[in-house]
Backbone as a ProteinNet text record, in pm:
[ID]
protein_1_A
[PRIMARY]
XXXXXXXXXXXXXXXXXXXXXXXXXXXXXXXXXXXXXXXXXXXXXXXXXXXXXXXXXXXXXXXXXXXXXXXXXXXXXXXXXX
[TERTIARY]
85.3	0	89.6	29	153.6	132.1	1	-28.8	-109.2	-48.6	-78	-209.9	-311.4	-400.1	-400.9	-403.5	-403	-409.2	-510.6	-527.2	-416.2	-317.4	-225.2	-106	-131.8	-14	119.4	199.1	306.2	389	491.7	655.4	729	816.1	933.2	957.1	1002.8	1004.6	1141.9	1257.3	1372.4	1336	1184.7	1186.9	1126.1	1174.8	1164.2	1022.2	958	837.4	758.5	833.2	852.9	809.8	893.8	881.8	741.1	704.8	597.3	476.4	495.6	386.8	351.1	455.1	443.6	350.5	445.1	379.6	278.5	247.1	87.9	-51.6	16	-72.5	-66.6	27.8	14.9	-91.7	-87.2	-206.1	-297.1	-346.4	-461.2	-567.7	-474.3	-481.4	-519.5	-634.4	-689.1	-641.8	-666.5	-688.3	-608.4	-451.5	-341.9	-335.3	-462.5	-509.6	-473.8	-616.6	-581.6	-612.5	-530.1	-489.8	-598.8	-609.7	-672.2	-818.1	-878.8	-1062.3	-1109.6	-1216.2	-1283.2	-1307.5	-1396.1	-1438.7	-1334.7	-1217.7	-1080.1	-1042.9	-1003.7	-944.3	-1035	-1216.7	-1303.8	-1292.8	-1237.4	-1203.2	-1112.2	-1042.7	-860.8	-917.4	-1006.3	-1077.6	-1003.9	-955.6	-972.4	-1103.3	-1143	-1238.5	-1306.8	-1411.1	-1412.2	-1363.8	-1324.6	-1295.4	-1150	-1106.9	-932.2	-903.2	-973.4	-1000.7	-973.6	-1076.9	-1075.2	-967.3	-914.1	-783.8	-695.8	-645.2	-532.1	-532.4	-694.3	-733.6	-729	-610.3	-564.1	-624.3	-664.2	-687.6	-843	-898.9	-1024.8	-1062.8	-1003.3	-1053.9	-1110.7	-1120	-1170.4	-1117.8	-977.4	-845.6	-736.2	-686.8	-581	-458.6	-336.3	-272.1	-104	-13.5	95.4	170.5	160	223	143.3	-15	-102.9	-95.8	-57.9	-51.1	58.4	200.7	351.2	327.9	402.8	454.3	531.6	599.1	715.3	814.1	959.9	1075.4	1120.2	1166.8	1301.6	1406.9	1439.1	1572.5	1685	1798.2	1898.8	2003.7	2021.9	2097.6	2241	2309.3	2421.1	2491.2	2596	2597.9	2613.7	2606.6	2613.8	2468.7	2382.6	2249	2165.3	2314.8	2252.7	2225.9	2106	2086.7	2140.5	2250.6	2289.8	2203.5
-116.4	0	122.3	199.8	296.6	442.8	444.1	552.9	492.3	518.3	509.6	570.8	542.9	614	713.6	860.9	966.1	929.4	869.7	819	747.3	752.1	636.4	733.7	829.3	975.7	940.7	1056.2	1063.5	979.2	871.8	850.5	949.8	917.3	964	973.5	1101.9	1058	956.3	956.3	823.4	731.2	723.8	564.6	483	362.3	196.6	245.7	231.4	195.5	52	-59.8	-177.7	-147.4	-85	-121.2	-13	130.5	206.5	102.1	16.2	-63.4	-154.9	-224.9	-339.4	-220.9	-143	-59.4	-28.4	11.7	74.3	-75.1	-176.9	-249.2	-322.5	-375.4	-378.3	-287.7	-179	-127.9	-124	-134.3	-171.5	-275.9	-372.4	-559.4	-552.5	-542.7	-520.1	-591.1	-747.3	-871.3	-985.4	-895.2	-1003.7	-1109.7	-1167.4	-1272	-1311.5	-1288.3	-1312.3	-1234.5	-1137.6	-1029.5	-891.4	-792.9	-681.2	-709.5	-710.6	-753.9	-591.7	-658.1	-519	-409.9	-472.7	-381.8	-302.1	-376.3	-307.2	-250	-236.7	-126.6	-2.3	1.4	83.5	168.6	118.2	201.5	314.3	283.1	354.1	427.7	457.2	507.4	451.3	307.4	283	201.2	269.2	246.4	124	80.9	-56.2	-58.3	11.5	33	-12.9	58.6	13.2	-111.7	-118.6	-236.1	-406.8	-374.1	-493.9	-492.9	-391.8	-359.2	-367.8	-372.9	-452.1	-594.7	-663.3	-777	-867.9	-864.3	-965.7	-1079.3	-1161.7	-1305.5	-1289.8	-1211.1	-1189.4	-1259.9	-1322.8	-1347.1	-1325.1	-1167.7	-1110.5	-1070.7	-1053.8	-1040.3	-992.7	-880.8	-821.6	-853.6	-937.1	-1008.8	-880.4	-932.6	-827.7	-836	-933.4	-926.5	-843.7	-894.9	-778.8	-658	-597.9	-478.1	-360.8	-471.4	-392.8	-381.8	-262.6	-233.6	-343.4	-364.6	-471.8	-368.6	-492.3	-379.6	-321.9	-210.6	-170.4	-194.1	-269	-318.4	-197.5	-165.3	-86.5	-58.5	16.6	7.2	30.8	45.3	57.3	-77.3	-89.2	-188.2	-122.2	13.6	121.5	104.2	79.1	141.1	259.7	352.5	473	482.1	533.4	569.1	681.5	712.9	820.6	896
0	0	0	-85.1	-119	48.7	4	128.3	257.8	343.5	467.2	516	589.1	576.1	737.3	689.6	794.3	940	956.8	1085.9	1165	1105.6	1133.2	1180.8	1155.3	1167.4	1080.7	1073.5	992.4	1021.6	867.5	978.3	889.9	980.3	906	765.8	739.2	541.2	511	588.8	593.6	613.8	679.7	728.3	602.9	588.2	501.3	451.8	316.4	315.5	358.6	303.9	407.5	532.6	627.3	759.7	798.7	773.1	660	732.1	652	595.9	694.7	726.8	891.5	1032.7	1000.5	1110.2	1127.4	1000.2	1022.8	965.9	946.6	932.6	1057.3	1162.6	1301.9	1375.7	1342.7	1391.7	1352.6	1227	1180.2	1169.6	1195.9	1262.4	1367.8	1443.2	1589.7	1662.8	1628.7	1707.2	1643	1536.2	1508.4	1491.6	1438.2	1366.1	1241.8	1147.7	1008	887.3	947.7	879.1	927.2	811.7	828.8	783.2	838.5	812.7	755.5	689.8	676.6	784.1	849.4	970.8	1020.4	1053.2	1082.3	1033.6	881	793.2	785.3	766.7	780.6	926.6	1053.8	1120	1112.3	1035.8	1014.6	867.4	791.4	654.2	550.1	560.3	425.5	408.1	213.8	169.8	131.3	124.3	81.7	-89.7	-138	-278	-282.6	-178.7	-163.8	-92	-6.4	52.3	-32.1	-97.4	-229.8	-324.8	-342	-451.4	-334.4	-229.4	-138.3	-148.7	-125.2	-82.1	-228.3	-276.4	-391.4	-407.8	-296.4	-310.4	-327.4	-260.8	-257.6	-140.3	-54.2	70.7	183.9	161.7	313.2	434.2	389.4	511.8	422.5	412.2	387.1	447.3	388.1	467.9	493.7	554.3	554.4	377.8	342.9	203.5	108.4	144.3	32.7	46.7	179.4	245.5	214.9	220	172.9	67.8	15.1	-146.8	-142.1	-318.7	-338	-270.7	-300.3	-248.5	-384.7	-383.9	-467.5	-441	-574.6	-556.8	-552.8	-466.5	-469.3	-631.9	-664.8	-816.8	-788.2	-642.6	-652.9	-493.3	-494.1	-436.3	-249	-263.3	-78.3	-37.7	-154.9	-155.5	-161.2	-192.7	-240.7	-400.1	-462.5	-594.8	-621.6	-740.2	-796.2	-885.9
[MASK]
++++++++++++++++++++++++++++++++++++++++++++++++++++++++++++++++++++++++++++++++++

């Protein structure tokens, strides 16, 4: 998920989108089960529109993999991009 939803408050603009993403779906996960349920994500305003476009499998639980962006791969071997 590229944007975080408001409710979740700012991170850091340095910090991981990866880690971004763990974070704020830990909190969005009430009851750290199986995964982000509807009801749960509708607390935090995501939409049921986005909801379903996270929820890849179509299962009904937004899992941490459906949740993270992919990674970017680094193009230099420091990990800084020139």
């Amino acid at each position: 998920m590229s944007e975080i939803p408001q409710s979740l408050g700012a991170a850091p603009a340095c910090m991981d989108p990866q880690l971004q993403a763990k974070s704020a779906f830990n909190k969005i996960d009430g009851d750290h089960k199986d995964g982000i349920t509807k009801n749960e994500a509708a607390k935090f305003g995501i939409s049921d529109k986005d909801f379903k476009r996270l929820d890849k499998n179509g299962d009904g639980h937004i899992t941490l993999e459906e949740f993270t962006p992919p990674k970017v791969p680094n193009d230099t071997p420091s990990g800084k991009v020139t």
